[in-house]
GUZA-86369 format. One record per residue (C-alpha): y, z, x negated. Coordinates in steps of 0.25 Angstrom, whole numbers, padded with zeros to 4 digits, always signed. Each point is the difference from the previous one (the first is absolute). Layout:
YZX/...
//
This chain:
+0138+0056-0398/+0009+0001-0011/-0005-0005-0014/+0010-0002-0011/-0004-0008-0014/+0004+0009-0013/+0010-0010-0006/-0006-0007-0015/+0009+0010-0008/-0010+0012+0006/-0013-0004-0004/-0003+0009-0011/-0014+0000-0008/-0006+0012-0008/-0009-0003-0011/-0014+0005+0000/-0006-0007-0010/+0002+0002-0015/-0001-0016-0002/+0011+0000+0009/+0015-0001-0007/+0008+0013+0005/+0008+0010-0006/-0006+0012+0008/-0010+0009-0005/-0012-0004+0006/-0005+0013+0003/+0011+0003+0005/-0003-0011+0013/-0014+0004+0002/-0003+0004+0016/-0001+0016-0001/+0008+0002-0013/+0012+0010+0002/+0011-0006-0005/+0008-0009+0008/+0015+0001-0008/-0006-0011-0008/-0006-0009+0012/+0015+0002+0005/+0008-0004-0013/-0008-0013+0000/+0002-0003+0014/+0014+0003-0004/+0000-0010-0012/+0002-0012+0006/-0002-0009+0011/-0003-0018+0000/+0013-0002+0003/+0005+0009-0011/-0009-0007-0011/+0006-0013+0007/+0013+0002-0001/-0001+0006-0015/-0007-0013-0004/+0010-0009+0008/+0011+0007-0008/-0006+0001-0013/-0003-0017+0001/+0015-0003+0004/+0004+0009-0012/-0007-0008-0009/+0005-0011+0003/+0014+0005+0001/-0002+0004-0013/-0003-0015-0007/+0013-0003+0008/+0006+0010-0008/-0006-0004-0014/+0002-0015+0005/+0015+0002+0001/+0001+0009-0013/-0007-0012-0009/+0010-0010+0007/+0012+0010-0003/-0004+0007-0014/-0013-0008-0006/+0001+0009-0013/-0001+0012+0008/-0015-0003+0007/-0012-0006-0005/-0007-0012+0006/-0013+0007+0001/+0005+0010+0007/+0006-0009+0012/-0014-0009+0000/-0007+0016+0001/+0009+0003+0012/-0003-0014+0005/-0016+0002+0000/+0000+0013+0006/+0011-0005+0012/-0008-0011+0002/-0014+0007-0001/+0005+0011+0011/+0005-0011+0007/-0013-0006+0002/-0007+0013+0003/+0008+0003+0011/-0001-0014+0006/-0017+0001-0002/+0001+0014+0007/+0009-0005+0010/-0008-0010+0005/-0012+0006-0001/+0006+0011+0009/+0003-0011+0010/-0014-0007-0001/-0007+0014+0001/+0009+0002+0014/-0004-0013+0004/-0012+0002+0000/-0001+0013+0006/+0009-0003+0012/-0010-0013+0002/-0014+0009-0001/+0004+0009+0013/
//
């Protein structure tokens, strides 16, 4: 017997409920309704590790981006203005520490799940 495990990047959800965040129509996910082009374009949307890697890339832009203003207030001072560095700081540092909370949440959420067979 042959059984194979989808990999994490197939899962796929469909929203049902409207309290649910999704960009589908809901009627358009209902069991019996005709039309499945939208079902599709959702599936087609995106997968975990899509939304993973855009996040991880959108983190390490930020903070390449403070290196950027850092090395422009060293260079040219008159040509940036401070609270626009300490901005880019906060929101490296902020994304920073949400990906290290998700991170580890992921591994404690796995960890627990691999111990609960």
């Amino acid at each position: 017997m042959n059984v194979t495990m989808p990999s994490l990047s197939s899962v796929e959800m469909i929203r049902t409920n409207p309290a649910h965040a999704g960009t589908a129509r809901l009627s358009s996910i209902l069991p019996g309704s005709q039309n499945t082009n939208s079902v599709q374009n959702e599936k087609n949307m995106g997968t975990f590790e899509s939304y993973l890697v855009n996040a991880v890339s959108s983190m390490n832009n930020q903070q390449l981006d403070v290196g950027r203003v850092q090395e422009k207030l060293i260079t040219d001072p008159d040509s940036v203005d401070i609270h626009d560095v300490t901005t880019a700081m906060a929101k490296a540092q902020m994304s920073l520490s949400l990906a290290q909370t998700v991170i580890d949440r992921l591994v404690t959420g796995w960890n627990e799940l691999s111990t609960n067979r």
